[in-house]
C-alpha positions as CSV (number, residue, x, y, z in Angstrom):
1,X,78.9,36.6,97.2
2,X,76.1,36.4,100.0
3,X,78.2,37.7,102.2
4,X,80.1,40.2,100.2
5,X,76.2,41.4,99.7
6,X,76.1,41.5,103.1
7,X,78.9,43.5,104.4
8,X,77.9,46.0,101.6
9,X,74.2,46.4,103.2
10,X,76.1,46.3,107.0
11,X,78.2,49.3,106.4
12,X,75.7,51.2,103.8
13,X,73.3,51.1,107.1
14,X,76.5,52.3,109.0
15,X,76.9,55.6,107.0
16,X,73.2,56.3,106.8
17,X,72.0,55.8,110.2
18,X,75.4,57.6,111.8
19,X,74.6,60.0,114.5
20,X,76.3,63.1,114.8
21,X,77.8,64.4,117.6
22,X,78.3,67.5,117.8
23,X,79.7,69.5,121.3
24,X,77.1,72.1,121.4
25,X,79.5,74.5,123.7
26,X,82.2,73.9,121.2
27,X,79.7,74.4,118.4
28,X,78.4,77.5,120.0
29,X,82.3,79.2,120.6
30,X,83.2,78.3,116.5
31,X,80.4,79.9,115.2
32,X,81.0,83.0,117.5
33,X,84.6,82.6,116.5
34,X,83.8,82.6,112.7
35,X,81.3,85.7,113.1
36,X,83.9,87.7,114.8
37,X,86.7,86.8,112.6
38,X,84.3,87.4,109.1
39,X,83.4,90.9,111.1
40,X,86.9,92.2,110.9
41,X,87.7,90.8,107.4
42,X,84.7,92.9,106.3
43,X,85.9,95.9,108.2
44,X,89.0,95.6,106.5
45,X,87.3,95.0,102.8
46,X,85.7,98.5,103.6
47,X,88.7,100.2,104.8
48,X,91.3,99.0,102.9
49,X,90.5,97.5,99.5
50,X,90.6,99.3,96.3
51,X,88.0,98.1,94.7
52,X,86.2,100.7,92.6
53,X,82.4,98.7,93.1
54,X,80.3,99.0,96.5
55,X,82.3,97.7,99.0
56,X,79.8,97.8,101.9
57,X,77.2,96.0,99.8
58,X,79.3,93.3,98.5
59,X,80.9,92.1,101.8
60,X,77.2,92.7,103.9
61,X,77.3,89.5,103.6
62,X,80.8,88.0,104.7
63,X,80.0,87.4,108.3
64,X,76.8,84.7,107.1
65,X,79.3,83.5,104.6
66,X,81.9,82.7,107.4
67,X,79.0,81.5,109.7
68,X,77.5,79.1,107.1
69,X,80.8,77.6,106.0
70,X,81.8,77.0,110.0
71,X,77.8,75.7,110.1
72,X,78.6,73.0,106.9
73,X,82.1,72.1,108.1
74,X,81.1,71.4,112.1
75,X,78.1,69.0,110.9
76,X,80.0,67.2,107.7
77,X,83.0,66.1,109.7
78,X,80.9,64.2,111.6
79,X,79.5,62.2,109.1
80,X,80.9,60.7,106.1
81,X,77.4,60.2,104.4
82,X,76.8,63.8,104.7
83,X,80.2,64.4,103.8
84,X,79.8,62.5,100.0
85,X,76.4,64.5,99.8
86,X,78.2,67.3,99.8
87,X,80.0,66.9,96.9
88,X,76.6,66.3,95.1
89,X,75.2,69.8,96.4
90,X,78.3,71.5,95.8
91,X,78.3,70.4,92.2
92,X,74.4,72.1,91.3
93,X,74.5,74.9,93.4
94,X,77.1,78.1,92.1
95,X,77.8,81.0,93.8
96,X,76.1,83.7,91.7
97,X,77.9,86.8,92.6
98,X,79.4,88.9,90.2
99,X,83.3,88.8,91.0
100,X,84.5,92.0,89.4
101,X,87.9,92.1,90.3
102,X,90.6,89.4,91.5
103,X,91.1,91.2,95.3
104,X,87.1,90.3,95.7
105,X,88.1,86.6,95.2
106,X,91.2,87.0,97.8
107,X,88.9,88.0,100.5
108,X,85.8,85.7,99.8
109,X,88.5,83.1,100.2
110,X,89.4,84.7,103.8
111,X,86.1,84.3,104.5
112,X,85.9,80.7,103.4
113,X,88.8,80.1,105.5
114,X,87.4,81.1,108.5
115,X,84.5,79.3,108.1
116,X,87.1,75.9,107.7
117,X,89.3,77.0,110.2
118,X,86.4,77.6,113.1
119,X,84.4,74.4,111.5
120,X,87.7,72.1,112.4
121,X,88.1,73.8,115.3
122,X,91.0,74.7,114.8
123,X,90.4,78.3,116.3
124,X,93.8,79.4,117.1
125,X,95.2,78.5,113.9
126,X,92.7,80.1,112.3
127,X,92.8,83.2,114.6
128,X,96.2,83.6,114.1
129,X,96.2,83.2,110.2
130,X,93.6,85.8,109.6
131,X,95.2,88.5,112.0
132,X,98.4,87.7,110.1
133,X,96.5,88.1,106.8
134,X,95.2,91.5,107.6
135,X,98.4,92.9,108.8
136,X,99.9,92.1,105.7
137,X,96.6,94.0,104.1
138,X,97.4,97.0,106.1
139,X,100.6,97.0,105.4
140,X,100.5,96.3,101.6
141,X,97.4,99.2,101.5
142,X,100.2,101.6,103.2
143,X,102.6,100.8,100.2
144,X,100.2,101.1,97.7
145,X,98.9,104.9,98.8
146,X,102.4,105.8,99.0
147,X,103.0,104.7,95.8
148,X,99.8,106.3,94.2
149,X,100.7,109.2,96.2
150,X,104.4,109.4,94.5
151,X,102.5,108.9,90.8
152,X,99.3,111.8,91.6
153,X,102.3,114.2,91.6
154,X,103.5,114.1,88.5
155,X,100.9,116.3,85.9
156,X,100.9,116.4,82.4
157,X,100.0,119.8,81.4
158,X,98.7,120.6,78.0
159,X,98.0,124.1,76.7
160,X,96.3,125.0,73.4
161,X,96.0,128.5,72.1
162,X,94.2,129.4,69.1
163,X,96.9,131.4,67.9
164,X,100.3,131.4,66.2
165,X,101.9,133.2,69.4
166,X,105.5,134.5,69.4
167,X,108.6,132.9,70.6
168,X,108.6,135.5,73.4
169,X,105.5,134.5,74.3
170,X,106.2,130.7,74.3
171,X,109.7,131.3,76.6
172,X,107.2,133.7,78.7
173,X,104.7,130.2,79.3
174,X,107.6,128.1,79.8
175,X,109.5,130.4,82.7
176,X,105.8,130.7,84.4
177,X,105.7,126.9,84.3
178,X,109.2,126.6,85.6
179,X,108.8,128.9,88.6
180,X,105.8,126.8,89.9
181,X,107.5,123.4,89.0
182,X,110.0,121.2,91.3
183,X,110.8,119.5,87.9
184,X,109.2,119.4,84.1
185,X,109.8,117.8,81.4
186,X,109.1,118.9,78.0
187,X,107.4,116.5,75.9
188,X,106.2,117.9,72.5
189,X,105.0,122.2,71.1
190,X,103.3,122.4,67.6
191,X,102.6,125.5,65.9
192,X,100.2,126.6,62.9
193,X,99.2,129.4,61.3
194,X,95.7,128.6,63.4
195,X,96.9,127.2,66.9
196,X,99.9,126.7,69.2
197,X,100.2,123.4,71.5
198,X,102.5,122.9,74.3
199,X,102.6,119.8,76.4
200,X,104.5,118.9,79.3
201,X,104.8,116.8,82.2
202,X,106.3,118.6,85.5
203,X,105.9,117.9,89.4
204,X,104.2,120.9,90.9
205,X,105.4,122.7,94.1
206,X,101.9,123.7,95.1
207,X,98.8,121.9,93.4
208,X,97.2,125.3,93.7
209,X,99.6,126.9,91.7
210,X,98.2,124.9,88.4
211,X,94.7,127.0,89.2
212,X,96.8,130.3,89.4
213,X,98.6,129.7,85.9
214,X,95.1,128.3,84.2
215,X,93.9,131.3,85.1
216,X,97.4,133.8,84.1
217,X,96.8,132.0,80.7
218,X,93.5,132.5,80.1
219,X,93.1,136.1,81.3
220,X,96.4,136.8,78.6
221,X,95.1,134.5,75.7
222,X,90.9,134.6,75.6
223,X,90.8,131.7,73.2
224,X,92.9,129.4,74.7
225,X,92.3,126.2,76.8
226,X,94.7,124.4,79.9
227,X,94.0,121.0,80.0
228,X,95.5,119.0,83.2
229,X,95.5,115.2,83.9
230,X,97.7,112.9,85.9
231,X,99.9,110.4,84.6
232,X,102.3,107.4,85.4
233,X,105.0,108.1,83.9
234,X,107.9,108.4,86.6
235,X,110.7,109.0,83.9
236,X,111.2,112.1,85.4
């Protein structure tokens, strides 16, 4: 039992009077490592994520967060006492900012990675798995515009006249529709003693065109009203 008691004081003076070394070139080229790495993630936040908060003031401060990781890492690896107090301080402290959207995670966790990555030195690895990451960014950003880009040109087009018009003057609406249209789609007309509604979605030649037969409309029927939106359905 003595000695049990012993070996328990022997190696709980080991862990707590460790010294850690630490190569202060190597320390020095992680940390510039992690900085430059954190930079570019953050320059890629800005230019390519779709978040609809502030992206320059959330990620002002991803190049600290990669620094401070790297910082934690290089000293904790050196010691297994400081190591197990880690896992103390990581259970009471939180990170308090307000994660709005899941891509804000994705990239907080880039950063987090480069902090490990430059903290175990492993700066290559690391290197190469964040410049793969952000190629893949790009290129899923490129797919993703294009794809907006193919959905921003279908318009649903509604027109409401406070009127029970003619059917000449319906047909008349339609071909003007038609003429500025690559393909439409009619979707519903009601009619009243009080109003006539028309709605229906087309692809546009010209987005310019749209303002030209708002305005045709208008100037023939005083009291009526164009309303134009975009939409996602690709049915057409």
């Amino acid at each position: 039992m003595e000695k049990l008691q012993n070996l328990t004081k022997a190696d709980l003076n080991f862990f707590i009077n460790q010294n850690i070394q630490i190569d202060l070139p190597n320390f020095i080229i992680s940390l510039i490592c992690a900085a430059i790495l954190s930079f570019l993630v953050q320059l890629f936040y800005i230019r390519y994520s779709s978040s609809l908060s502030n992206r320059k003031e959330f990620s002002k401060n991803f190049v600290i967060l990669g620094v401070t990781t790297c910082i934690v890492i290089m000293i904790v690896k050196s010691s297994l006492a400081l190591s197990l107090g880690l896992v103390g301080a990581l259970s009471i402290v939180r990170f308090r900012a307000a994660i709005k959207e899941p891509e804000e995670l994705v990239y907080l966790f880039l950063i987090i990675a480069i902090g490990l990555g430059c903290g175990a030195n492993q700066l290559i690895i690391i290197s190469t798995g964040i410049l793969f990451s952000l190629v893949i960014i790009m290129i899923y950003s490129g797919y993703l515009k294009g794809s907006k880009k193919n959905i921003k040109e279908i318009i649903n087009l509604g027109i409401i006249i406070e009127q029970n018009i003619s059917d000449v003057q319906i047909n008349n609406i339609i071909d003007e529709i038609k003429k500025i249209s690559k393909e439409l789609r009619f979707i519903s007309m009601s009619r009243s003693n009080e109003n006539t509604t028309i709605n229906i979605d087309l692809k546009p030649k010209k987005f310019e065109n749209l303002t030209l037969l708002s305005g045709k409309i208008k100037k023939k029927f005083s009291n009526s009203k164009v309303i134009l939106a975009y939409t996602d359905d690709l049915s057409l």
